[in-house]
N, C-alpha and C positions, 0 to 999 in steps of 0.2 A: 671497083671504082676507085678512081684517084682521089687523092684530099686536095684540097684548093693550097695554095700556095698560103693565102694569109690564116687559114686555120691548120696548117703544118707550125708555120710562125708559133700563134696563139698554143698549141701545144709545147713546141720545142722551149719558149720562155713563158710556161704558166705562171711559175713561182717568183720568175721575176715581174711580170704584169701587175700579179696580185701587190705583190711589196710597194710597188710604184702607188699602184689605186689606196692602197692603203696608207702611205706616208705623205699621198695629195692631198687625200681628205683631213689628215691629220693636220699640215699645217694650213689649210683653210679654214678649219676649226680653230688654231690659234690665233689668228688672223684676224677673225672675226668679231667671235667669242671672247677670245681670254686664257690665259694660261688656265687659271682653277679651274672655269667650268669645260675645256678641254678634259684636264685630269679625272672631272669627276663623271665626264660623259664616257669613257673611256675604262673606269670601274666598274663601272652598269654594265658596259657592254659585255664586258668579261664575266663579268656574275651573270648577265644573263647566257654566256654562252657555256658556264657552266651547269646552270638550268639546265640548258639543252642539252648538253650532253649526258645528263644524270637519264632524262626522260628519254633518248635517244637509246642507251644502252638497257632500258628497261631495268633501272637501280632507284631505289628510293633514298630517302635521308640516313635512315637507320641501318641498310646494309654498305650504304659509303662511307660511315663513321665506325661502323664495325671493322670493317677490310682496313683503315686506318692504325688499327692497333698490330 
């Protein structure tokens, strides 16, 4: 079965879609918001997406600071 024409698109430019979706929101955030509470919504979001990836890859605190040294 053939792929549609707009999710051949949505595939051939994911990673630029994403960049877009993400640098919209970003300066609607500034926009809005405010420079600080932009940057500090934006440190959360990385800390928690390193949460997620510790939990993801089945690692806890102690063997990700170990593998560190």
């Amino acid at each position: 079965m053939e792929q549609s024409p707009i999710l051949r698109f949505f595939l051939k430019y994911k990673w630029s879609i994403i960049g877009f979706m993400v640098m919209l929101i970003i300066g609607i955030l500034f926009i809005t918001l405010g420079f600080w509470a932009t940057i500090v919504i934006i440190i959360l979001c990385l800390i928690g997406t390193f949460f997620g990836y510790l939990k993801d890859s089945n690692r806890d605190f102690s063997t990700f600071f170990k593998n560190l040294k």
